[in-house]
KOLDOKOL-554330 format. One record per residue: residue in three letters; x, y, z of N, C-alpha, C in turn. Coordinates in steps of 0.1 Angstrom, whole numbers, plus 5000, padded with zeros to 4 digits. Atoms other than C-alpha are relative to their C-alpha. Layout:
% KOLDOKOL-554330
ALAXYZXYZXYZ/...
This chain:
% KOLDOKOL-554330
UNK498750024993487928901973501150024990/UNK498849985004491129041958500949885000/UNK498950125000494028741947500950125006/UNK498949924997496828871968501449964991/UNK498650025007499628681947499649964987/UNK500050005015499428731912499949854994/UNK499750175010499128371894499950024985/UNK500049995013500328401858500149854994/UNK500150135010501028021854498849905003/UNK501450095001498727771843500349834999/UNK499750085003497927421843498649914994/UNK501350035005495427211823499649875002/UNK500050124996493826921830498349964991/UNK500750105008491326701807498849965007/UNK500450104997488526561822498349994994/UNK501450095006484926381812499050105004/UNK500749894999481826601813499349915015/UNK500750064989480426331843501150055009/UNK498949954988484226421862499750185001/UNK500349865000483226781853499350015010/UNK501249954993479826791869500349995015/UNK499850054987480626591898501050115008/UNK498549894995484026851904499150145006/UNK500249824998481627181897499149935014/UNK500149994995479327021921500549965017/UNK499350044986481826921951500450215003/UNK499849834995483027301948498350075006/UNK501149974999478827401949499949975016/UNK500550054984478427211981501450035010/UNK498949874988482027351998500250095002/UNK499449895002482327661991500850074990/UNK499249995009484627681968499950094989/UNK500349925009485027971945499949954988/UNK499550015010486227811917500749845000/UNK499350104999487627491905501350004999/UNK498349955004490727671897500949985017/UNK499949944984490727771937500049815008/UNK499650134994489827371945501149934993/UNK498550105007492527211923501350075006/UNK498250014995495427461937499949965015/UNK499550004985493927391972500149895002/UNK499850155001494127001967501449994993/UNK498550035001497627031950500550075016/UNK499049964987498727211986500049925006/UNK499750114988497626952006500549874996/UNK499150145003498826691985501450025001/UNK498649995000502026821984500550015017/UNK500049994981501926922026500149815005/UNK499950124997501326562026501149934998/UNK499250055002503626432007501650055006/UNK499249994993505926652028500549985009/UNK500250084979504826492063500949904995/UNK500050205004505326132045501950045003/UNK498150015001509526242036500549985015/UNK500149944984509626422069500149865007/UNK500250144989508726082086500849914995/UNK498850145005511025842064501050035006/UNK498849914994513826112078499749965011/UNK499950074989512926052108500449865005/UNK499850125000512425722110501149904996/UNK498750085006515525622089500750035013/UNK498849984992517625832115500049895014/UNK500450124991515825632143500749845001/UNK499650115005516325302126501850025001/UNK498550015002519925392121500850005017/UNK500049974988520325502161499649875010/UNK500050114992518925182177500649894997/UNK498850105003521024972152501550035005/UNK498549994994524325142168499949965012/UNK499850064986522725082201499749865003/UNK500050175000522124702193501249974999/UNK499050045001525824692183500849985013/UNK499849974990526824852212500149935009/UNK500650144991524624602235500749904997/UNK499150105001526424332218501549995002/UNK498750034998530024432220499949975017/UNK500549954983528824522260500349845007/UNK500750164993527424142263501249944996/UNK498750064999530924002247501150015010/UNK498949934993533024192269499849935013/UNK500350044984531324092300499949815000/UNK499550195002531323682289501250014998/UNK498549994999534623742285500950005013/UNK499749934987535223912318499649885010/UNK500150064995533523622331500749885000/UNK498950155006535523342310501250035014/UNK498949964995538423512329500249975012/UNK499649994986537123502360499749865007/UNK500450094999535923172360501549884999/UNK498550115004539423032349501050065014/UNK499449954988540823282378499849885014/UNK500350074987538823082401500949865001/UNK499650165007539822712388501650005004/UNK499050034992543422792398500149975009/
């Protein structure tokens, strides 16, 4: 199988001849061409992942931010209307 995008950079990584074996044989039993091939396809999904995660704090902040205006909201709402009632309650009492 042909690389379609050139890869000239590199990255190196250390590990124990027991982290070795266990690595060559997780590629053996998936398919996996290469360990080169499983380490950049485990940096995509960790990073895909770590993209959901932001993705969802963005969300979720804006959220958070959106039901705290409509709690304010609610509250000016609920003053206004005890108010409206103070008023109307003193209306009557004349």
């Amino acid at each position: 199988m042909a690389v379609l995008i050139p890869r000239t950079r590199t990255i190196g990584v250390r590990l124990s001849e027991e982290e070795y074996a266990n690595v060559s044989k997780f590629c053996a039993q998936n398919g996996a061409r290469s360990i080169a091939d499983l380490a950049r396809q485990a940096i995509h999904i960790f990073m895909s992942n770590a993209n959901r995660e932001t993705a969802a704090v963005s969300v979720e902040s804006a959220r958070d931010k959106h039901v705290k205006r409509l709690e304010e909201e609610i509250a000016k709402l609920s003053a206004e209307m005890a108010a409206l009632n103070d008023d109307k309650k003193r209306g009557a009492g004349d």
